[in-house]
PASEBA-1860 file (N, C-alpha, C; in nm, 3 decimals):
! residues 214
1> XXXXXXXX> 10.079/5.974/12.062/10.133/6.064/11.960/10.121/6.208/12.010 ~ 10.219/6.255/12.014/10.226/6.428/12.070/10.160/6.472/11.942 ~ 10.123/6.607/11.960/10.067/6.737/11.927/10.099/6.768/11.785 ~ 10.272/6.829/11.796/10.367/6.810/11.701/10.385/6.735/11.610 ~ 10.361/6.601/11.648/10.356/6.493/11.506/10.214/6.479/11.438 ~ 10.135/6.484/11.561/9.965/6.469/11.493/9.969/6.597/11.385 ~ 9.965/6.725/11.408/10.034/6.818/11.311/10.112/6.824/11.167 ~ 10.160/6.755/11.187/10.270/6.704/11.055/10.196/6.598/11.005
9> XXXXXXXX> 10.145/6.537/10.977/10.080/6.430/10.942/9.970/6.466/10.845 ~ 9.948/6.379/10.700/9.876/6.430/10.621/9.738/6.353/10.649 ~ 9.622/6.399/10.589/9.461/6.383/10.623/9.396/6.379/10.525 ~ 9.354/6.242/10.453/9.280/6.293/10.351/9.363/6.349/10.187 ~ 9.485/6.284/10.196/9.582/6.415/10.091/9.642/6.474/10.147 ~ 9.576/6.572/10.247/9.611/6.712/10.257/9.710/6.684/10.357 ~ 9.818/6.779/10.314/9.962/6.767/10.451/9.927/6.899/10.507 ~ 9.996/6.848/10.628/10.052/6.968/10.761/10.034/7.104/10.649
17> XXXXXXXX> 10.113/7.122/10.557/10.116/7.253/10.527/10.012/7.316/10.453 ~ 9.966/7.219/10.379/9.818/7.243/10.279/9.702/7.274/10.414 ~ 9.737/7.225/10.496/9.604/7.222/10.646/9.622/7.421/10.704 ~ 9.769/7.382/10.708/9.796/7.546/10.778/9.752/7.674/10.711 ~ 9.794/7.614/10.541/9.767/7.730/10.473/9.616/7.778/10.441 ~ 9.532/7.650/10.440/9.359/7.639/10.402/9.329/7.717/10.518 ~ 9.385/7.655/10.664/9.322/7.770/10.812/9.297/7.888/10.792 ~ 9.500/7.912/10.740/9.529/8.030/10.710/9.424/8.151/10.603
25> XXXXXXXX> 9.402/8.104/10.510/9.274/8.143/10.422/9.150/8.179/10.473 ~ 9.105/8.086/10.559/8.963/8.056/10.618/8.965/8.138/10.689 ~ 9.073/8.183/10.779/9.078/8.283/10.886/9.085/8.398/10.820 ~ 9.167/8.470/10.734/9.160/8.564/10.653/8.999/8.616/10.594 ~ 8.953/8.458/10.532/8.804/8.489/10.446/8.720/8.545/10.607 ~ 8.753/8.464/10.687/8.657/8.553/10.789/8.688/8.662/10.841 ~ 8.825/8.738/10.914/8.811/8.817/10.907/8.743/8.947/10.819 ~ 8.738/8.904/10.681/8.717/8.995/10.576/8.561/9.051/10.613
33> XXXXXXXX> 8.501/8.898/10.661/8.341/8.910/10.651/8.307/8.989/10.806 ~ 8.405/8.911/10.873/8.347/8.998/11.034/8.427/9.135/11.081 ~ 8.532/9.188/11.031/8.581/9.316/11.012/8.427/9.417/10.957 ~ 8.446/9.361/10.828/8.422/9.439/10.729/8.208/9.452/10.722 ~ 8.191/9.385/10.861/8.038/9.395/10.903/7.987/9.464/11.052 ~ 8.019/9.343/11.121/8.018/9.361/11.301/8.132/9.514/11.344 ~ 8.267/9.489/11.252/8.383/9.583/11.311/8.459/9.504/11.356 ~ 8.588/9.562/11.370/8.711/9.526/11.445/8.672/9.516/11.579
41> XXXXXXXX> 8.640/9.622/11.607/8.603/9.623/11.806/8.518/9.566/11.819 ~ 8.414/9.519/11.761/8.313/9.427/11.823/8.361/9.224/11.762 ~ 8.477/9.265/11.719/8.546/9.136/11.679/8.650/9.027/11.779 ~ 8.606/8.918/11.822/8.691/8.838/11.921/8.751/8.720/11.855 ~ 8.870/8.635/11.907/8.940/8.567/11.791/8.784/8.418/11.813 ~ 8.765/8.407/11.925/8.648/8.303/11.928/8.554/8.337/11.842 ~ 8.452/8.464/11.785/8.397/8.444/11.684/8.461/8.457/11.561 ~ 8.578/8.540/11.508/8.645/8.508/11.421/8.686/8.340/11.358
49> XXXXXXXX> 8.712/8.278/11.491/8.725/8.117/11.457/8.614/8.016/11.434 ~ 8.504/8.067/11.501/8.350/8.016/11.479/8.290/8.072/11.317 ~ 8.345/8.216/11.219/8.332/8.211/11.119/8.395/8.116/11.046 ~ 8.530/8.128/11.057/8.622/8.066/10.965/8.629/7.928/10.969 ~ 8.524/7.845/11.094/8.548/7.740/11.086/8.674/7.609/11.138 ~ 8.738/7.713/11.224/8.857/7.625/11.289/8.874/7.697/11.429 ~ 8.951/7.581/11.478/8.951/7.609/11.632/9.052/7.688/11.662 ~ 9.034/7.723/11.822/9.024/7.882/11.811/9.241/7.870/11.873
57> XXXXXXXX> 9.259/7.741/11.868/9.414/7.738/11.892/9.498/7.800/11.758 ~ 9.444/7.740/11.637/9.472/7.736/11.513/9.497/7.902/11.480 ~ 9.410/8.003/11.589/9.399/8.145/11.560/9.572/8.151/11.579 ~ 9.633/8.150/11.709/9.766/8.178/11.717/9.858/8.064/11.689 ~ 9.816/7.982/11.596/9.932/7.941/11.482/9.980/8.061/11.375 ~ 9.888/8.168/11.328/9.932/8.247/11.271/9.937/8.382/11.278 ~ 9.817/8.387/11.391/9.884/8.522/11.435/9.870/8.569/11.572 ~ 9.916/8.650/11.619/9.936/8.731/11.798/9.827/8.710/11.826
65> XXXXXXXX> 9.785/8.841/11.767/9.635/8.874/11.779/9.565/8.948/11.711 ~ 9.387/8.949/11.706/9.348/9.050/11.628/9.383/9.130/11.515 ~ 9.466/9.229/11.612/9.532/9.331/11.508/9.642/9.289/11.435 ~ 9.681/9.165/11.436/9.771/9.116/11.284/9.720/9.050/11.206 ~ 9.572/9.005/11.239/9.455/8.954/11.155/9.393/9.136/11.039 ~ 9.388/9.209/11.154/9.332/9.328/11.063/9.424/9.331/10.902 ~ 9.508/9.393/10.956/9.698/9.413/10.917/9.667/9.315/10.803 ~ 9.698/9.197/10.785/9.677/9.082/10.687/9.525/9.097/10.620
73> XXXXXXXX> 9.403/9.109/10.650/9.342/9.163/10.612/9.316/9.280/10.466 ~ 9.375/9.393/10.541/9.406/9.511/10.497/9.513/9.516/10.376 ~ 9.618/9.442/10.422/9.741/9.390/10.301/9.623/9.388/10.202 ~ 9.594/9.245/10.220/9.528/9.202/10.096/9.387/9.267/10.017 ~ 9.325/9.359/10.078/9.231/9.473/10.000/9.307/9.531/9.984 ~ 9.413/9.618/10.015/9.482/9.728/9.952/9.504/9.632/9.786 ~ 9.562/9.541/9.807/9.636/9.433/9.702/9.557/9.438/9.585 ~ 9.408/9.385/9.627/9.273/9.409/9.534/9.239/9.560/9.449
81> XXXXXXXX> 9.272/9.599/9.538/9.249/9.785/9.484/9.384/9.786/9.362 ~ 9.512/9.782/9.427/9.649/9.848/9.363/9.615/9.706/9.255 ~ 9.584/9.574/9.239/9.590/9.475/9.160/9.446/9.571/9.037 ~ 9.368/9.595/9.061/9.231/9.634/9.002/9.349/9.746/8.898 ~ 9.380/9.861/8.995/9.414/9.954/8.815/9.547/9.941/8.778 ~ 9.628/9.854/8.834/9.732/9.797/8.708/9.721/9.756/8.665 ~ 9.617/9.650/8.665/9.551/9.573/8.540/9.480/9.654/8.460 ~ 9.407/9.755/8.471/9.362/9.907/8.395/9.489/9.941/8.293
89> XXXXXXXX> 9.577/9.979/8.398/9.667/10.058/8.307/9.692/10.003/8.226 ~ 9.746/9.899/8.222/9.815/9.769/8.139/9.689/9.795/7.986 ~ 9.590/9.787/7.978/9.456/9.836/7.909/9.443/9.977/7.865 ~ 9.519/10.043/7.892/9.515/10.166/7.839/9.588/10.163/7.700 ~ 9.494/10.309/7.613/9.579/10.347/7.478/9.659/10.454/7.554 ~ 9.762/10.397/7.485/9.904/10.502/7.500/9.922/10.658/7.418 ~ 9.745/10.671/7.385/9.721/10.815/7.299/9.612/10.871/7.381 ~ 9.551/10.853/7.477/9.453/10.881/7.533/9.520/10.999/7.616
97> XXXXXXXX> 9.395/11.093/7.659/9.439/11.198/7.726/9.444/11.166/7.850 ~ 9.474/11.246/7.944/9.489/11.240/8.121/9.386/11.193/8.151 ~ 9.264/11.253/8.109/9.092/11.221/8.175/9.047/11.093/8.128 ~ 9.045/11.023/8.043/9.029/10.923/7.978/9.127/10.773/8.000 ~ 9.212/10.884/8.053/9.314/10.734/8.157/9.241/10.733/8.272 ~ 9.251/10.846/8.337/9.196/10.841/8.474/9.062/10.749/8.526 ~ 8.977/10.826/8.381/8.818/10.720/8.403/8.832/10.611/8.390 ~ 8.928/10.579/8.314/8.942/10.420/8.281/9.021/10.319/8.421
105> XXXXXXXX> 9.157/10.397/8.462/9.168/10.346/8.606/9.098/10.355/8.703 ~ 9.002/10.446/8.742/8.936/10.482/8.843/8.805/10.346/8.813 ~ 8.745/10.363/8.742/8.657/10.235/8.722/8.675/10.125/8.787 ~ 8.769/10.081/8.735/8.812/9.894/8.787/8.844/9.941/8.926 ~ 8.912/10.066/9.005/8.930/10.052/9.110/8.813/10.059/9.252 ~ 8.741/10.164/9.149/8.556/10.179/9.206/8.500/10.096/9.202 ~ 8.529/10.002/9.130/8.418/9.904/9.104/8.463/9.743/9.198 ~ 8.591/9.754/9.263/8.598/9.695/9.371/8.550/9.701/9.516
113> XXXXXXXX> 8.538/9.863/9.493/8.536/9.932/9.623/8.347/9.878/9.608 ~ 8.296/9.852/9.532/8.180/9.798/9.569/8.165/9.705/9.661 ~ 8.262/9.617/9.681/8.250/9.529/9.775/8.273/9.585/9.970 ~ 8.110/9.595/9.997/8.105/9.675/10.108/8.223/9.631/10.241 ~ 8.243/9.494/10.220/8.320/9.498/10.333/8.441/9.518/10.275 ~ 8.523/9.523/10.201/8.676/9.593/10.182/8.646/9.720/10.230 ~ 8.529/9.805/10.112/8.558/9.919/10.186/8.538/9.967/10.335 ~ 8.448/9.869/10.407/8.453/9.944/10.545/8.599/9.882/10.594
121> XXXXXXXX> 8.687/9.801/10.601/8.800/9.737/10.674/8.890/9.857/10.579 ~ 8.890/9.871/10.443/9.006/9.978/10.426/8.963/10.128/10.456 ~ 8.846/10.170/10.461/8.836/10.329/10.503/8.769/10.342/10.663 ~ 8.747/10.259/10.719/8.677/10.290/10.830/8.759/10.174/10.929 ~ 8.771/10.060/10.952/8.779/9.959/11.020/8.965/9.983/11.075 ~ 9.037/10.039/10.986/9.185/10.076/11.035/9.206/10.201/11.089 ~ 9.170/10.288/11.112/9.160/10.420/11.177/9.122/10.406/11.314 ~ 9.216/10.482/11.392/9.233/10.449/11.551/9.263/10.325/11.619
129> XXXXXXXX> 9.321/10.241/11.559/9.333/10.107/11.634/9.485/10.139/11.695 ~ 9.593/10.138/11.635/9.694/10.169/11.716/9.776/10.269/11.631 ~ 9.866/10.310/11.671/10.002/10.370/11.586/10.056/10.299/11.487 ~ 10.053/10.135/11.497/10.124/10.067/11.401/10.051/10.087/11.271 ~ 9.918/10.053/11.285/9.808/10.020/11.226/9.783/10.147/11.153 ~ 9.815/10.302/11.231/9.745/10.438/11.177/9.863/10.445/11.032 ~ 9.990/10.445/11.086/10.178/10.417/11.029/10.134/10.334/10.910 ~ 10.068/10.200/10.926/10.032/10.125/10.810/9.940/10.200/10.670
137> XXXXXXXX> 9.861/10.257/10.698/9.729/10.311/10.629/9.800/10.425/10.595 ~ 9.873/10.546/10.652/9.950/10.661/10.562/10.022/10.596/10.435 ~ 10.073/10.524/10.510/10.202/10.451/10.406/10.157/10.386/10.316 ~ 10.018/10.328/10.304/9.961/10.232/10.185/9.887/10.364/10.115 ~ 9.839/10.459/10.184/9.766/10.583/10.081/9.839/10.656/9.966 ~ 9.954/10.692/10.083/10.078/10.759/10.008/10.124/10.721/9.904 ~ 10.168/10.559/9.941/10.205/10.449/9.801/10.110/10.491/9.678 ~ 10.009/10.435/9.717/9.896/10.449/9.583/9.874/10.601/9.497
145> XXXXXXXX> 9.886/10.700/9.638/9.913/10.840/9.550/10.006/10.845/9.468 ~ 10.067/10.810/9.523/10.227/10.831/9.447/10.232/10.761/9.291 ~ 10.162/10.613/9.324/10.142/10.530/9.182/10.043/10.586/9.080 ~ 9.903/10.640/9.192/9.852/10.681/9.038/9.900/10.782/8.953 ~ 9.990/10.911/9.047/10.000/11.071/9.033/10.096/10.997/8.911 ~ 10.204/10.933/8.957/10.314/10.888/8.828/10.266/10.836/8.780 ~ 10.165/10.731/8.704/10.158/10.687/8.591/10.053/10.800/8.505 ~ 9.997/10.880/8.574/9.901/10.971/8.502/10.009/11.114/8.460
153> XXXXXXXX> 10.120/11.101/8.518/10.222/11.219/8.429/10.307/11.146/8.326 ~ 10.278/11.031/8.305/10.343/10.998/8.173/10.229/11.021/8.063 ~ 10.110/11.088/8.097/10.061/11.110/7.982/10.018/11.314/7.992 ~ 10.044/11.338/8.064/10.100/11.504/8.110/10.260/11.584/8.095 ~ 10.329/11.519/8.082/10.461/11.570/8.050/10.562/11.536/8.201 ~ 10.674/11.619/8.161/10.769/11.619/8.265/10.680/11.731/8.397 ~ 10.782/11.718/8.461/10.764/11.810/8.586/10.819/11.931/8.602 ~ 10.792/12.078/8.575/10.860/12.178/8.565/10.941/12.214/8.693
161> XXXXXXXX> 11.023/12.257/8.692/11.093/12.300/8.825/11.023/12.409/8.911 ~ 11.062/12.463/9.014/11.012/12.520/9.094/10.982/12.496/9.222 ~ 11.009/12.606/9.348/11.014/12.591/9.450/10.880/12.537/9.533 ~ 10.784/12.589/9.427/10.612/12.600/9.506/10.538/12.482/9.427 ~ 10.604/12.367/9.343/10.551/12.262/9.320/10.637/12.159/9.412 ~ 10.531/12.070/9.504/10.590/11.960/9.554/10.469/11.847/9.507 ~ 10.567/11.749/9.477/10.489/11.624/9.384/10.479/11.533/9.492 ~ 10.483/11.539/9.609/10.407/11.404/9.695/10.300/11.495/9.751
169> XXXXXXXX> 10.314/11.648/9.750/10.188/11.706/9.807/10.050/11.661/9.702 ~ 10.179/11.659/9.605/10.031/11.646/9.487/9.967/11.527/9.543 ~ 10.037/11.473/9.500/10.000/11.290/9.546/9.922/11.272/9.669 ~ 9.964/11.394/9.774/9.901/11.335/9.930/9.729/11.400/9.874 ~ 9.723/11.509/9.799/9.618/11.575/9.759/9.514/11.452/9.710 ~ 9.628/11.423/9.591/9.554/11.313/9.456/9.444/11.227/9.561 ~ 9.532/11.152/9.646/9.500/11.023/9.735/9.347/11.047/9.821 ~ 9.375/11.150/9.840/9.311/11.247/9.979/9.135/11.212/9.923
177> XXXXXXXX> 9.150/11.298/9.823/9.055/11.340/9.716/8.948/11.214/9.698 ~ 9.061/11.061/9.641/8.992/10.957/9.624/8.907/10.849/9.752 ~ 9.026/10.859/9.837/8.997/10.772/9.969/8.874/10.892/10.030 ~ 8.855/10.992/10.040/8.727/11.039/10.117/8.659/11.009/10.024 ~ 8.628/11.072/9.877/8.499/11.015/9.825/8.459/10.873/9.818 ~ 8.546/10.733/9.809/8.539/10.605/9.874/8.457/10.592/9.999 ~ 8.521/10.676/10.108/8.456/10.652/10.188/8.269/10.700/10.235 ~ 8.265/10.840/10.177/8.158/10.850/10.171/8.056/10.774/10.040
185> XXXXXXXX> 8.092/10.720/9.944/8.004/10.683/9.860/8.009/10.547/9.956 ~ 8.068/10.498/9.985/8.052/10.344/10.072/7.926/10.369/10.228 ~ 7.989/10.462/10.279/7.902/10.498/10.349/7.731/10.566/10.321 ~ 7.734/10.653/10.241/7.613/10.634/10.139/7.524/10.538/10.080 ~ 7.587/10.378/10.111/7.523/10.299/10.064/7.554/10.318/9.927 ~ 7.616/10.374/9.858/7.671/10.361/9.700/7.565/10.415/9.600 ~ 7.489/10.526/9.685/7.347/10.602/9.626/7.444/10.648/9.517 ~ 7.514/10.729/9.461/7.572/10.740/9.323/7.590/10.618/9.222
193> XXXXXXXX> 7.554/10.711/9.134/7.629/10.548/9.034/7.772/10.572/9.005 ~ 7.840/10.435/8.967/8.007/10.426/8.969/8.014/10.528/8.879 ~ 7.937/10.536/8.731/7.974/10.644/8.617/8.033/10.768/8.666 ~ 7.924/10.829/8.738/7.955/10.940/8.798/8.055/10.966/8.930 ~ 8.037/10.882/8.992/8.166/10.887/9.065/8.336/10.859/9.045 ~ 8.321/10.810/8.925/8.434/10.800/8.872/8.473/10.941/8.763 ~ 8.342/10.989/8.693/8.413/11.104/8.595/8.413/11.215/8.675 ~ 8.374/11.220/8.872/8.420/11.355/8.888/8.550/11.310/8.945
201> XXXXXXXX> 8.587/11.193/8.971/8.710/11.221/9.047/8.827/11.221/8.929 ~ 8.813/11.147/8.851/8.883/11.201/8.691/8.918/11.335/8.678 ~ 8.763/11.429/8.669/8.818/11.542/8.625/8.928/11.604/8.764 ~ 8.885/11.571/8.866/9.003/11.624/9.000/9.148/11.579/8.897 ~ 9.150/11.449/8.891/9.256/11.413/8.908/9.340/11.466/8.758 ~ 9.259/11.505/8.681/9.283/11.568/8.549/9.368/11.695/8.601 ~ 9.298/11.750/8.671/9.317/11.882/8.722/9.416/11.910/8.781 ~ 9.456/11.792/8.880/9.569/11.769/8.986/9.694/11.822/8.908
209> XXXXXX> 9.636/11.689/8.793/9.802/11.647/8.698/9.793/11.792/8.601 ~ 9.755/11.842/8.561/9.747/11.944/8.500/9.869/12.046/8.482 ~ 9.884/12.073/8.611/10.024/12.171/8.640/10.177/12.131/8.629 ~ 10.156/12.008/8.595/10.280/11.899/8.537/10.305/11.901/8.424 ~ 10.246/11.961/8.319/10.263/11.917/8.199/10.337/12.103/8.118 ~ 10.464/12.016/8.081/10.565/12.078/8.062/10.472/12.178/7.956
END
């Protein structure tokens, strides 16, 4: 029996694709744990596959290498974060002021960022690996600026015109603001408590949105 058919063939229940996708998982759950501890650079797909529990062929069934393990990785904490305060918002009173949204999104999103290894793989573990990878991380910051800055001006007003307001600066600001204090409270060992780290970046972000409101 070739390779190919042993492959296709179900085990136990489980088919070819239920097998690929469980790898697929297992490899993910480990990257998460050996990224987000040891590091990327001190990361090889042989101990990556010795976490996750499958052999180390199974690594490039799904991906190149490494760095599309990070990449997939990274997808999916960003996912956790942007999943954490839309489920917030969704929970919000639609009478509440700017600051009182903010604390309330910022919470559920802080309170993921507890989990030490997301935050070292999303603020520390993607920085300097390549161009693709640097290209990836602007573009997922930016996104999220952009999402919180707009849903926090529907409770600030329209946007006044003017040459010397630009609203993705805001946003690159908004983002800026949150992802460094992330990174240093993670790096801190999380010596603040969430309370407080969440009502100063509130009042920033109070502040941000402030000049928006018609």
């Amino acid at each position: 029996m070739t390779e190919v058919e042993s492959a296709g063939r179900s085990y136990g229940g489980e088919s070819a694709i239920d097998r690929d996708d469980r790898r697929r998982r297992q490899l993910l759950d480990a990257g998460l744990r050996v990224f987000g501890s040891v590091g990327y650079r001190a990361a090889t797909v042989r101990g990556l596959c010795r976490e996750a529990k499958v052999a180390d062929r199974h690594f490039y069934r799904h991906f190149d290498k490494t760095e599309d393990l990070l990449l997939a990785v990274y997808g999916e904490c960003i996912a956790r974060l942007t999943n954490s305060a839309v489920e917030a918002m969704a929970e919000v009173d639609p009478h509440s002021d700017v600051g009182a949204v903010a604390r309330q999104v910022l919470d559920s999103f802080f309170q993921v960022i507890e989990d030490p290894h997301l935050a070292r793989v999303v603020w520390m573990e993607v920085l300097g690996v390549s161009p693709r990878v640097e290209q990836t991380y602007l573009t997922v910051m930016q996104q999220f600026g952009a999402l919180l800055l707009g849903y926090l001006r529907t409770f600030a007003g329209d946007v006044p015109s003017g040459p010397d307001l630009d609203v993705d600066l805001l946003a690159t600001a908004a983002i800026g603001g949150i992802s460094h204090t992330a990174m240093t409270w993670y790096l801190s060992g999380y010596a603040a408590e969430r309370r407080a780290v969440v009502a100063t970046i509130a009042t920033m972000l109070a502040n941000i949105v402030a000049p928006l409101q018609a």
